[in-house]
PyMOL Python script that loads the backbone (N, CA, C, O; Angstrom):
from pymol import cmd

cmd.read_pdbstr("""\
ATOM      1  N   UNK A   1     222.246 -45.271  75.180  1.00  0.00           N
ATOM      2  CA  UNK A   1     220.863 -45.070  75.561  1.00  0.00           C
ATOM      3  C   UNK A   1     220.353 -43.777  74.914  1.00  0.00           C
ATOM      4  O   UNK A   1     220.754 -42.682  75.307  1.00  0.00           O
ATOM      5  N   UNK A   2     219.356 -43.928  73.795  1.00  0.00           N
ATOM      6  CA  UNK A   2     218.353 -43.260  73.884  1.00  0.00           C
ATOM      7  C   UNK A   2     218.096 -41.681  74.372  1.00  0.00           C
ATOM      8  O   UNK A   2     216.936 -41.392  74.078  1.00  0.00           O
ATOM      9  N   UNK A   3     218.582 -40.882  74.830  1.00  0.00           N
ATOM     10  CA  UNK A   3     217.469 -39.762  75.268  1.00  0.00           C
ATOM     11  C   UNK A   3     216.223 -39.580  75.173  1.00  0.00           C
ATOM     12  O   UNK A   3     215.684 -39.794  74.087  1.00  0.00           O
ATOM     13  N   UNK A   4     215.454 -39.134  76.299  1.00  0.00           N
ATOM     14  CA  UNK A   4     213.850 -39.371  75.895  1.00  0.00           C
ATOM     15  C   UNK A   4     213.376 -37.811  75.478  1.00  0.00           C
ATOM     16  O   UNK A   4     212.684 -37.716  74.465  1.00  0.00           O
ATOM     17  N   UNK A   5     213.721 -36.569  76.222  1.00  0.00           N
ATOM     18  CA  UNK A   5     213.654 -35.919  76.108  1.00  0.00           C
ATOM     19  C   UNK A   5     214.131 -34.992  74.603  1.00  0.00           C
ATOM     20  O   UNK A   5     215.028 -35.213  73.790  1.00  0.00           O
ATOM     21  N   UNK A   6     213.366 -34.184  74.661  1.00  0.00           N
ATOM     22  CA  UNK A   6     213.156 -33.252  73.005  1.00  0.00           C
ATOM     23  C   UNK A   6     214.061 -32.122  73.030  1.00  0.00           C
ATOM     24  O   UNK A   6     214.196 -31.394  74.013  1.00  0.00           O
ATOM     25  N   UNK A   7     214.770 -31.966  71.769  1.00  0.00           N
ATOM     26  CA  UNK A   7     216.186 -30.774  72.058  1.00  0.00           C
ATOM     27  C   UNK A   7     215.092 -29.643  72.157  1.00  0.00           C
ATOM     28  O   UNK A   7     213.983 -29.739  71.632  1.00  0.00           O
ATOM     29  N   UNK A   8     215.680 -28.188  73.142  1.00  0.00           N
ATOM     30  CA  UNK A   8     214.865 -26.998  73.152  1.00  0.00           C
ATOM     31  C   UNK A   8     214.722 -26.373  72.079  1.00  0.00           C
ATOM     32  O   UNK A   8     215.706 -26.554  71.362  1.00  0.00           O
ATOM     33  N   UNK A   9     213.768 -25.550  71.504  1.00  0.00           N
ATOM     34  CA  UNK A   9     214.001 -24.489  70.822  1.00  0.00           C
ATOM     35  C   UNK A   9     214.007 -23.372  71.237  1.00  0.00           C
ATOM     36  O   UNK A   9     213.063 -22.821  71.803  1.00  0.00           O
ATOM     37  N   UNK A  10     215.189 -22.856  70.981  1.00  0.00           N
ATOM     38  CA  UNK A  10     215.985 -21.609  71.038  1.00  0.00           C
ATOM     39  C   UNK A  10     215.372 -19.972  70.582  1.00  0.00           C
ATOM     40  O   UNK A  10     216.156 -19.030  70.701  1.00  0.00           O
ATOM     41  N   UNK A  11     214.599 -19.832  70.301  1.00  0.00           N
ATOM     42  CA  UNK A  11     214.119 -18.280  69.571  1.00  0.00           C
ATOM     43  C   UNK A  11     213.799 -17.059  70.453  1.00  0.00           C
ATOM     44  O   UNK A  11     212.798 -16.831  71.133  1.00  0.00           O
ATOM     45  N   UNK A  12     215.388 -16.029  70.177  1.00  0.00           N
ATOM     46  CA  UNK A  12     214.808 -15.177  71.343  1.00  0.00           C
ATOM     47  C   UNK A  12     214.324 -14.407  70.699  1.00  0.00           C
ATOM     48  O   UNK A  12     214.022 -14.458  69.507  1.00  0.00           O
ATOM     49  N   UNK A  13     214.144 -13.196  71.830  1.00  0.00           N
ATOM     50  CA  UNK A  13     212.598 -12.076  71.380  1.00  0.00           C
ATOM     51  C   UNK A  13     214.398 -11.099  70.484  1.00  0.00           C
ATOM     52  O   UNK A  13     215.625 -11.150  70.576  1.00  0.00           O
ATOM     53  N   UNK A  14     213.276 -10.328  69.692  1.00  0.00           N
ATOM     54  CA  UNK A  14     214.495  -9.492  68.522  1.00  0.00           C
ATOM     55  C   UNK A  14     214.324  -8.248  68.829  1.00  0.00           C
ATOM     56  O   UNK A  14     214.978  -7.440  68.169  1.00  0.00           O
ATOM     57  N   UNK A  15     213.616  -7.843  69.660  1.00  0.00           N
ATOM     58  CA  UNK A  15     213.242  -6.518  70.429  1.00  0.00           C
ATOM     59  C   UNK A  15     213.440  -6.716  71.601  1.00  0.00           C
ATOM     60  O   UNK A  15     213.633  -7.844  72.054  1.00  0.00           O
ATOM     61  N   UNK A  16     213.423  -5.328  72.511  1.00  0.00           N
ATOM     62  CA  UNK A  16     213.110  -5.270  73.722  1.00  0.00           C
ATOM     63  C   UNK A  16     211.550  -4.482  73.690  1.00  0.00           C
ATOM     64  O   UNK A  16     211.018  -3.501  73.171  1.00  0.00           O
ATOM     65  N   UNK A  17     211.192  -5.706  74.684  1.00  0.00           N
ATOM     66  CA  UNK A  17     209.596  -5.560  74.918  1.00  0.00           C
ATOM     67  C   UNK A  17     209.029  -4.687  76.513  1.00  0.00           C
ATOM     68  O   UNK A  17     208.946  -5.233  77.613  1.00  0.00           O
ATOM     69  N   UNK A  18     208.779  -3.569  76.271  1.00  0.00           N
ATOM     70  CA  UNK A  18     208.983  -3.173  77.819  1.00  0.00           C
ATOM     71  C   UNK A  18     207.593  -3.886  78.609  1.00  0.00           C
ATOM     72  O   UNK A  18     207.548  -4.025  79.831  1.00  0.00           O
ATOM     73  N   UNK A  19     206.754  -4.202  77.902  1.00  0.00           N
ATOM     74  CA  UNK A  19     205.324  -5.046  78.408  1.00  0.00           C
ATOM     75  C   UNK A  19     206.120  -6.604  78.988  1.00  0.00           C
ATOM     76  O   UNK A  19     205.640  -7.305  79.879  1.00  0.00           O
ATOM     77  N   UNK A  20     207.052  -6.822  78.450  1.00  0.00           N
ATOM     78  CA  UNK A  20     207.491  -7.814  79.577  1.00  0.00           C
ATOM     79  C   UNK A  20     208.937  -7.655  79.988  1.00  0.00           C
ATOM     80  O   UNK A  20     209.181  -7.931  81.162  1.00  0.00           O
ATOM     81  N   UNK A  21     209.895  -7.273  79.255  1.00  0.00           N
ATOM     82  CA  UNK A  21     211.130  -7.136  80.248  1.00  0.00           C
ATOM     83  C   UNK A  21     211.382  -5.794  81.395  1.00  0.00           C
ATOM     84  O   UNK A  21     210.855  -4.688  81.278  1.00  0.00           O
ATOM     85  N   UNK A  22     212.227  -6.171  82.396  1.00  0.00           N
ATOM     86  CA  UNK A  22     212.063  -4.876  83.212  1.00  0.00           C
ATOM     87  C   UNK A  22     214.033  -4.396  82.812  1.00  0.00           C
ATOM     88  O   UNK A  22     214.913  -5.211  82.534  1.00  0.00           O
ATOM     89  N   UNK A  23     214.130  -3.468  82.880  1.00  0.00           N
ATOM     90  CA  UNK A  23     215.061  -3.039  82.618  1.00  0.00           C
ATOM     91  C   UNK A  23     215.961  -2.693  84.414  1.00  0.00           C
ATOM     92  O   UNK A  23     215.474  -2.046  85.341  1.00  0.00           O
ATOM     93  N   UNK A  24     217.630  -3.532  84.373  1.00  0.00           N
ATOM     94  CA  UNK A  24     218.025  -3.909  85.585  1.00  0.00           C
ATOM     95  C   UNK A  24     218.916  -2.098  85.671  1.00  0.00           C
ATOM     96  O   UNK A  24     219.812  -1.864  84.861  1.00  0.00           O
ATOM     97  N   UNK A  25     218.592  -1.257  86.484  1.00  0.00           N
ATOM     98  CA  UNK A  25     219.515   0.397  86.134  1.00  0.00           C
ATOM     99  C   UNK A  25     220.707   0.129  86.854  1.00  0.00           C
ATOM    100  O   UNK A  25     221.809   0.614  86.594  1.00  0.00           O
ATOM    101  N   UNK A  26     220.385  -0.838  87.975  1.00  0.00           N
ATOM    102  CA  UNK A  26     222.003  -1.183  88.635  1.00  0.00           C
ATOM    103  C   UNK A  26     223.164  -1.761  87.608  1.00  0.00           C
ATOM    104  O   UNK A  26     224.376  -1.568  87.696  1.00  0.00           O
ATOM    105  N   UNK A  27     222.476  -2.499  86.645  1.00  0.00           N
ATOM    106  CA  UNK A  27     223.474  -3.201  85.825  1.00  0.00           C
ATOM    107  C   UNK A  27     223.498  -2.442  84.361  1.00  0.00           C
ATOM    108  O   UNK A  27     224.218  -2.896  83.472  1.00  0.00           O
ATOM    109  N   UNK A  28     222.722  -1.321  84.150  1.00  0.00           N
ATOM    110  CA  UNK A  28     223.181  -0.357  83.039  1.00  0.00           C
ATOM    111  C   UNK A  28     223.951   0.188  83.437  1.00  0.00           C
ATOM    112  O   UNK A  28     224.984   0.113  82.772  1.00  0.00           O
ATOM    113  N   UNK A  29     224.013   0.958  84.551  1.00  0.00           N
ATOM    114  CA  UNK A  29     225.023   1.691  84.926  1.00  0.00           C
ATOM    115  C   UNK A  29     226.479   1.058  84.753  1.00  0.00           C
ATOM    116  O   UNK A  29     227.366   1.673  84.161  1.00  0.00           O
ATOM    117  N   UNK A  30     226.624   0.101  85.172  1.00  0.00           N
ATOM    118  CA  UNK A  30     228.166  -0.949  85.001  1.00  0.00           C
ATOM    119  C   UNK A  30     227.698  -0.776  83.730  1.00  0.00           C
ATOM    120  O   UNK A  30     228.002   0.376  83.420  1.00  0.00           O
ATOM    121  N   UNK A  31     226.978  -1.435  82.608  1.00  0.00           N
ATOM    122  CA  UNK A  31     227.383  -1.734  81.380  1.00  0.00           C
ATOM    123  C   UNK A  31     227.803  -0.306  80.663  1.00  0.00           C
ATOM    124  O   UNK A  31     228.601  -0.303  79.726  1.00  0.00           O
ATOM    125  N   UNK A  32     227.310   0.701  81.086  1.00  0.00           N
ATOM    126  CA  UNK A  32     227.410   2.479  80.984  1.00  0.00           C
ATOM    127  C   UNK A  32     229.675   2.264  80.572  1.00  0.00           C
ATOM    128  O   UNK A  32     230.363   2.647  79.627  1.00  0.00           O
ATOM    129  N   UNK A  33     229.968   1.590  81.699  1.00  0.00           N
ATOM    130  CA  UNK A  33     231.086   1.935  81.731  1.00  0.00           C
ATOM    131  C   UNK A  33     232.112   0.515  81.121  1.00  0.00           C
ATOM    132  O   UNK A  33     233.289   0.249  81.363  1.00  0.00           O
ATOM    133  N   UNK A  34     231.408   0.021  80.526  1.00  0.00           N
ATOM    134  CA  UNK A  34     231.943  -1.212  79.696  1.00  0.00           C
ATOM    135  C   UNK A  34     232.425  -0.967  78.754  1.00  0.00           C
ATOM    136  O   UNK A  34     231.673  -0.179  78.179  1.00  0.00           O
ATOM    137  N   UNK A  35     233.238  -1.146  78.198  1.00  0.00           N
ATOM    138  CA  UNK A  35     233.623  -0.989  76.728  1.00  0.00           C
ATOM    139  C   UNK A  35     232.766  -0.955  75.537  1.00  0.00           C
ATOM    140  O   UNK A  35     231.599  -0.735  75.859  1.00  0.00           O
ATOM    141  N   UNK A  36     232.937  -1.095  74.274  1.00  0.00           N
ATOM    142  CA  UNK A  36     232.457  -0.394  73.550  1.00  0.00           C
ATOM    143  C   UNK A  36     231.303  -1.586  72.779  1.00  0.00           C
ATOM    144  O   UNK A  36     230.247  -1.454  72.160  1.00  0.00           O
ATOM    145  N   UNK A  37     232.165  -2.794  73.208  1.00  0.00           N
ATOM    146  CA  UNK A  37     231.327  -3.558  71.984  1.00  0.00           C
ATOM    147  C   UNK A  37     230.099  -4.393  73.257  1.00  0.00           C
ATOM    148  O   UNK A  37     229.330  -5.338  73.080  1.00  0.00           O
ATOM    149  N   UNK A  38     230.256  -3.899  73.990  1.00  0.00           N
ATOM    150  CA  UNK A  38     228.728  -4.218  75.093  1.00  0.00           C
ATOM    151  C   UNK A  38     227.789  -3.236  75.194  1.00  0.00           C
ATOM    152  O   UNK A  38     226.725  -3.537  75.734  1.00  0.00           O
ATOM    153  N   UNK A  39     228.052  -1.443  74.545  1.00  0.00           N
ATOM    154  CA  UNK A  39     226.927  -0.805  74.782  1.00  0.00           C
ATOM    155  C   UNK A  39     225.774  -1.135  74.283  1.00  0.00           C
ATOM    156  O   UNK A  39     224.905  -0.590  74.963  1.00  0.00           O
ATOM    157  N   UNK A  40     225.082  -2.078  72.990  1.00  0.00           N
ATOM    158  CA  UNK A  40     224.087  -2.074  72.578  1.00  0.00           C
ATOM    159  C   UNK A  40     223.552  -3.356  73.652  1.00  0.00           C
ATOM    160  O   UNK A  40     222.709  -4.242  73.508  1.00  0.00           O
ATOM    161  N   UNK A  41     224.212  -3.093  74.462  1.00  0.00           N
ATOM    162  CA  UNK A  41     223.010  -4.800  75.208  1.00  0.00           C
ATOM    163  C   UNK A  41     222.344  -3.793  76.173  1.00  0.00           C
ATOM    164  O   UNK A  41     222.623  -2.595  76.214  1.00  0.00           O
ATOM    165  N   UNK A  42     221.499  -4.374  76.886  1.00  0.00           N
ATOM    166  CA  UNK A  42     220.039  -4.018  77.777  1.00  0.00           C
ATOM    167  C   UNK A  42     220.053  -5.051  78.479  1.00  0.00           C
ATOM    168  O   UNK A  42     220.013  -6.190  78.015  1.00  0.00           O
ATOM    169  N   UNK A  43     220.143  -4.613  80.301  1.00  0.00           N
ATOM    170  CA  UNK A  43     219.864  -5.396  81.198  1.00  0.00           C
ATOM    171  C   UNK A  43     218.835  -5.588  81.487  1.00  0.00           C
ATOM    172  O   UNK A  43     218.128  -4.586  81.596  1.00  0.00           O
ATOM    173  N   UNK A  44     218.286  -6.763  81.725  1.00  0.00           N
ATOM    174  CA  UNK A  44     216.638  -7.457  82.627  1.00  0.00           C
ATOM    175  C   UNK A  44     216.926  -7.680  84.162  1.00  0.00           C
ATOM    176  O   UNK A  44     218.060  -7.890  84.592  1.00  0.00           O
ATOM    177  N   UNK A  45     216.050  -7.629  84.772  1.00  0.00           N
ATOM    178  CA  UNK A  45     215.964  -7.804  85.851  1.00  0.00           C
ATOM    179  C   UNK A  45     215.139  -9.232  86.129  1.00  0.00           C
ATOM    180  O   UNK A  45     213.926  -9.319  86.319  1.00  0.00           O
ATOM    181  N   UNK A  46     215.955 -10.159  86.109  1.00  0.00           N
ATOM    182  CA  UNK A  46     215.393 -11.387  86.775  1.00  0.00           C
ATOM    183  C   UNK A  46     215.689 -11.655  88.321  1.00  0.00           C
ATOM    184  O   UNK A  46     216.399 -10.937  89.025  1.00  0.00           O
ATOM    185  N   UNK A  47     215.002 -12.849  88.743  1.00  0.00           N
ATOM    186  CA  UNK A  47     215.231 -13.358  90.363  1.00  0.00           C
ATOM    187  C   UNK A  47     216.500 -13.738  90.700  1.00  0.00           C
ATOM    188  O   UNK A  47     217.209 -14.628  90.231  1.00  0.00           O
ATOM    189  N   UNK A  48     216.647 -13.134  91.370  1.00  0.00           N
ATOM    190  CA  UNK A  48     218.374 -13.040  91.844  1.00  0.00           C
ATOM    191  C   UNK A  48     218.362 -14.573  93.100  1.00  0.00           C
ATOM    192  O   UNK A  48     219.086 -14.446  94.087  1.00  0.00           O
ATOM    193  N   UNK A  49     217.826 -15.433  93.008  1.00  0.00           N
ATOM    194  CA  UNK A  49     218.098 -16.627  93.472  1.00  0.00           C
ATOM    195  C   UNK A  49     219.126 -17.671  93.302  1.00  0.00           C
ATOM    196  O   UNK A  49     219.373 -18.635  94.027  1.00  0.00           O
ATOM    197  N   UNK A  50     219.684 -17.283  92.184  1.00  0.00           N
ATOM    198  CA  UNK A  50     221.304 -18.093  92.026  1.00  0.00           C
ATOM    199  C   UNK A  50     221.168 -19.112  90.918  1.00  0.00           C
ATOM    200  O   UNK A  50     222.090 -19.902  90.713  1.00  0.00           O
ATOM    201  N   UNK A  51     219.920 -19.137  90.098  1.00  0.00           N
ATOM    202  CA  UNK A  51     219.475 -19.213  88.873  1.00  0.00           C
ATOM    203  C   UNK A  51     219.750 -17.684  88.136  1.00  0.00           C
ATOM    204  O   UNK A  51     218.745 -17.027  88.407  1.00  0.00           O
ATOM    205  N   UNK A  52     220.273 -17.213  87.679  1.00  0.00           N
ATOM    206  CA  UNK A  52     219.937 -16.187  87.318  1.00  0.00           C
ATOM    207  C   UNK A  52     220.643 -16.127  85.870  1.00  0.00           C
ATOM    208  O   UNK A  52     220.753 -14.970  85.463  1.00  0.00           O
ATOM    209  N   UNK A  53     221.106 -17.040  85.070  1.00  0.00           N
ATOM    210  CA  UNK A  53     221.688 -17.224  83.968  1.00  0.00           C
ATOM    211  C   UNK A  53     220.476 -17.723  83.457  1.00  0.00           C
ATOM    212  O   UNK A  53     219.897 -17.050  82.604  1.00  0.00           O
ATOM    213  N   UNK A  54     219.882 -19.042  83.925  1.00  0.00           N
ATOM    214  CA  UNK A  54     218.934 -20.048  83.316  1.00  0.00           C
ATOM    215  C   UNK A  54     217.360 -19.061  83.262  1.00  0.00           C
ATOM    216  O   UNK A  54     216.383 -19.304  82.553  1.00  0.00           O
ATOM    217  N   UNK A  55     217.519 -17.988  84.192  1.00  0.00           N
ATOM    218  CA  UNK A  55     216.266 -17.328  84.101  1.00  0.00           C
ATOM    219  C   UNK A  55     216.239 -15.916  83.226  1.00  0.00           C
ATOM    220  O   UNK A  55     215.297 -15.194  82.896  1.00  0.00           O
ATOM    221  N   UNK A  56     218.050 -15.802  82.927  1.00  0.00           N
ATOM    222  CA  UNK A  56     217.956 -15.220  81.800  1.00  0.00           C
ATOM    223  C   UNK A  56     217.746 -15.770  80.218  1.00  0.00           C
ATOM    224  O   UNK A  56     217.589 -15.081  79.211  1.00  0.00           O
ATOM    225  N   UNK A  57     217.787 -16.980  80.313  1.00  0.00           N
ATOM    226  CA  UNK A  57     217.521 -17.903  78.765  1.00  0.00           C
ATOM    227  C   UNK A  57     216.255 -17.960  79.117  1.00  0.00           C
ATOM    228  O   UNK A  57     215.933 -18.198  77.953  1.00  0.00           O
ATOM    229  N   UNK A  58     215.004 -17.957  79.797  1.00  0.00           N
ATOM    230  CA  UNK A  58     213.719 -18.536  79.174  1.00  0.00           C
ATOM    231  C   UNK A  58     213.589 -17.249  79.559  1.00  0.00           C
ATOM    232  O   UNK A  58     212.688 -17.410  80.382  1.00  0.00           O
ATOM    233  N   UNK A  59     213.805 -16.148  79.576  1.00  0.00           N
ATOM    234  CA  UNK A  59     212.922 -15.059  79.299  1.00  0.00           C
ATOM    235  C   UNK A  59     213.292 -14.501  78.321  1.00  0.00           C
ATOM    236  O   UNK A  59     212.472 -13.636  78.013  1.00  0.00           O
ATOM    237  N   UNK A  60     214.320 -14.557  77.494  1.00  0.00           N
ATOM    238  CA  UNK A  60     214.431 -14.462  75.946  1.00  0.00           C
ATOM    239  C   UNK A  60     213.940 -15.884  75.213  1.00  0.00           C
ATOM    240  O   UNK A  60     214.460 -15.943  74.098  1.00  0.00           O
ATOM    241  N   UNK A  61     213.315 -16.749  75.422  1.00  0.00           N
ATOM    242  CA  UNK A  61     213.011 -18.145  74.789  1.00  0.00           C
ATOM    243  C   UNK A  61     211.216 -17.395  74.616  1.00  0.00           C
ATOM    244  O   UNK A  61     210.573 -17.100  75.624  1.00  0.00           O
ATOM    245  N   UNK A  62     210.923 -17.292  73.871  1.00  0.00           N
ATOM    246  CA  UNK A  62     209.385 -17.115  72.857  1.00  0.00           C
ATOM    247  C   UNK A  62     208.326 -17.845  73.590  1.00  0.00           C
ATOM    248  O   UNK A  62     207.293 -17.331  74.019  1.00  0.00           O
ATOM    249  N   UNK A  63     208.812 -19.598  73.740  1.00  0.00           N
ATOM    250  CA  UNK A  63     207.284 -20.015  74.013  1.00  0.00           C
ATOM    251  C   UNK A  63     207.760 -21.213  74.811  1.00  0.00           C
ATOM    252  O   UNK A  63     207.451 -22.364  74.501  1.00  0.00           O
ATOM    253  N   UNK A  64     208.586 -20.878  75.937  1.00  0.00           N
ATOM    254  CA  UNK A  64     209.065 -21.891  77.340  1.00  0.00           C
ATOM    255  C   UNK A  64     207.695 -21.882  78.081  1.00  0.00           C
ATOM    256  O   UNK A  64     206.878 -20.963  78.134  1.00  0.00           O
ATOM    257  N   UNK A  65     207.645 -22.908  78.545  1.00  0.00           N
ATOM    258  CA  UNK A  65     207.216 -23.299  79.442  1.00  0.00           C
ATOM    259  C   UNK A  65     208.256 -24.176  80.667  1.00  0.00           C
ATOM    260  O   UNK A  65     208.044 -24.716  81.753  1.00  0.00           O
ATOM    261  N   UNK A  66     209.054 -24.027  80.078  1.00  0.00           N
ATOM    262  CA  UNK A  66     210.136 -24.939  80.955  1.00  0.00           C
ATOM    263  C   UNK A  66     210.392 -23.476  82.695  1.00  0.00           C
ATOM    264  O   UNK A  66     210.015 -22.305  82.686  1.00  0.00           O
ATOM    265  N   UNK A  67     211.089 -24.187  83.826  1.00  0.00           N
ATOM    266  CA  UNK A  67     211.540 -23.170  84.845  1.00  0.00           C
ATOM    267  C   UNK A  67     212.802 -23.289  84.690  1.00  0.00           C
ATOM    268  O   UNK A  67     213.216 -23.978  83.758  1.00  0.00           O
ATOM    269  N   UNK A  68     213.634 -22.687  85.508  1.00  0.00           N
ATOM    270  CA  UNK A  68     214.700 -22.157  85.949  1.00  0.00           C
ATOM    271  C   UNK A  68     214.936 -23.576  86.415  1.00  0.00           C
ATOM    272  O   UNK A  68     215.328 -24.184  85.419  1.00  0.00           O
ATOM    273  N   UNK A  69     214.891 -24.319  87.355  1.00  0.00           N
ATOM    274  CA  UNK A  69     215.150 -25.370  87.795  1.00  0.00           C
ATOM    275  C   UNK A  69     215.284 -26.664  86.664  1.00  0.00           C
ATOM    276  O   UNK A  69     216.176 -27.508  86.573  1.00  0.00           O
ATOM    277  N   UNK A  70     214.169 -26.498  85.926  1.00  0.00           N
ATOM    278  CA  UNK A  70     214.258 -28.048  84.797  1.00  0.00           C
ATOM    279  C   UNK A  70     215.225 -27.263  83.849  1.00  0.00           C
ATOM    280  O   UNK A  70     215.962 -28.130  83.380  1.00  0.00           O
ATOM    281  N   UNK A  71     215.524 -26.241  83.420  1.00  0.00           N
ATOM    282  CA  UNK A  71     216.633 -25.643  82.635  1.00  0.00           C
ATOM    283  C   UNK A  71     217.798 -26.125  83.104  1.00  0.00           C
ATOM    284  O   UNK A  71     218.466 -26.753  82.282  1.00  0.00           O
ATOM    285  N   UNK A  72     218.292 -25.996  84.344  1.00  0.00           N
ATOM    286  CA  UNK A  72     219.623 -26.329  84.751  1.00  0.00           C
ATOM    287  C   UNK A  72     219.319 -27.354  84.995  1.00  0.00           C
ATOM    288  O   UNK A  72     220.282 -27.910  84.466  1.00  0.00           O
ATOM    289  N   UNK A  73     218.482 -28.501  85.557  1.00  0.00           N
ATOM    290  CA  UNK A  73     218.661 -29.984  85.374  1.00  0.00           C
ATOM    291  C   UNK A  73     218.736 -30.580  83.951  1.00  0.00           C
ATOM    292  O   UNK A  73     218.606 -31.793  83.788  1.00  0.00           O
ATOM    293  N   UNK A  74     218.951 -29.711  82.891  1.00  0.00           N
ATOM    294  CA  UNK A  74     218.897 -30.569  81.818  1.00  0.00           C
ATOM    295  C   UNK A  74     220.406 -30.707  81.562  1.00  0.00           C
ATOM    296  O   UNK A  74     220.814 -31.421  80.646  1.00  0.00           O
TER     297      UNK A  74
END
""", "prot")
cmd.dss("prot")
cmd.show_as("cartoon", "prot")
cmd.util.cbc("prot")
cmd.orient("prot")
């Protein structure tokens, strides 16, 4: 069968944008003490509802319209 649905496109942002990401300080601090090849990442602060992987992919995704919910039902 078919799939009806259209594969996503993938394009995350290549900056950090402070006009839309919020920066998470609870989870710099841990990454503070991470090893070496994780210091260049930057935590966001998304909704800690138990989506919080899927609401980290569409807020690096450019031009989603998709939610947190139809993300993980796919």
């Amino acid at each position: 069968m078919e799939s009806l649905m259209s594969p996503l496109e993938f394009r995350p942002y290549g900056v950090f944008d402070d006009r839309i990401h919020v920066v998470d300080s609870i989870a710099k601090e841990y990454l503070e003490k991470a090893s070496a090849d994780a210091q260049h990442l930057i935590p966001v602060d998304v909704d800690a509802d138990g989506n919080g992987l899927y609401h980290s992919v569409i807020l690096l995704m450019n031009d989603s319209t998709l939610t947190a919910s139809e993300l993980r039902g796919l």
